[in-house]
C-alpha positions in Angstrom: 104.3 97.7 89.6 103.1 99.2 93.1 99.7 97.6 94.6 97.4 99.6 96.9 96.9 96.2 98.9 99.2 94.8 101.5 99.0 91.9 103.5 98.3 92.2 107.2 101.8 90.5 108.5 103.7 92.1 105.9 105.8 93.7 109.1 106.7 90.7 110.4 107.3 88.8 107.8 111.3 88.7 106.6 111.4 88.4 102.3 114.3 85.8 101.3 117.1 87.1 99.8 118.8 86.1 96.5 122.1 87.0 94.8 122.5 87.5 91.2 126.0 86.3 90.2 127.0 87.6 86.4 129.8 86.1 84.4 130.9 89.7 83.7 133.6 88.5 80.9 130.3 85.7 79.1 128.3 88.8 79.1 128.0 90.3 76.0 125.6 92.8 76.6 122.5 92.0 74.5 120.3 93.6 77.7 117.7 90.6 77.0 117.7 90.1 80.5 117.4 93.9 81.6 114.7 94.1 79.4 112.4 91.4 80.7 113.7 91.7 84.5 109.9 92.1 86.5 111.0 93.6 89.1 114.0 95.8 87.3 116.8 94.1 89.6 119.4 94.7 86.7 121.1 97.3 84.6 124.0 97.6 82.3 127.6 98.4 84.2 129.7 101.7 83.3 132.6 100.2 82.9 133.6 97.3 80.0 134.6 93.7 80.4 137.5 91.9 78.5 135.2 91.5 75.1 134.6 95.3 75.1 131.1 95.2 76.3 128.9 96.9 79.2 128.1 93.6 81.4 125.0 93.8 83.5 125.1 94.5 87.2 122.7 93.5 89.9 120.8 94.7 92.8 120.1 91.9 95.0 117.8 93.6 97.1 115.1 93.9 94.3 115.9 90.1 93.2 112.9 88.0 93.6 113.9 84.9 92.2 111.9 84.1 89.3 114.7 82.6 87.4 113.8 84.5 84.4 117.0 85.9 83.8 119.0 82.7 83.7 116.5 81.0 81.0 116.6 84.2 79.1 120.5 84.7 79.2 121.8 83.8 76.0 125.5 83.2 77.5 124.2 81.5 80.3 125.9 84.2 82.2 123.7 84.7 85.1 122.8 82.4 87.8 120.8 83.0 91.4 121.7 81.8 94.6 119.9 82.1 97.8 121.2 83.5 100.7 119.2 81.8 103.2 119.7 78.9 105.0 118.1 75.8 104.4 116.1 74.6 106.8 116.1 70.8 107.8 113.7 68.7 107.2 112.9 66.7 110.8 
């Protein structure tokens, strides 16, 4: 979804980053997660894992965190990490 509004910083501000880490041999392809993926940071791979399936591939630069895919993975094949380090607390 595209908004006609941005903020006023949005140039100096730097977005976190986040990578999407699949279990390409859990995956079984159901596409539940592709499906339901707000920002549309996922898509089914071209090539087949060990089952026989297409596993689902990431682009990290579109990943926003929201965790949806991991709660809606049936596997529990996908997890998020951020790339960013934590700042400490002081």
């Amino acid at each position: 979804m595209k908004y006609w509004r941005k903020t006023l910083d949005q140039d100096h501000l730097k977005s976190p980053r986040y990578q999407v880490n699949v279990l390409r041999d859990r995956c079984k392809g159901c596409r539940f997660c592709i499906e339901f993926c707000p920002t549309h940071a996922l898509r089914e791979s071209a090539e087949f894992n060990r089952k026989g399936y297409h596993p689902v591939e990431a682009d990290n630069e579109k990943c926003v965190n929201c965790g949806l895919c991991q709660m809606i993975c049936p596997d529990f094949a996908i997890s998020v990490l951020s790339l960013e380090k934590e700042k400490a607390h002081g």
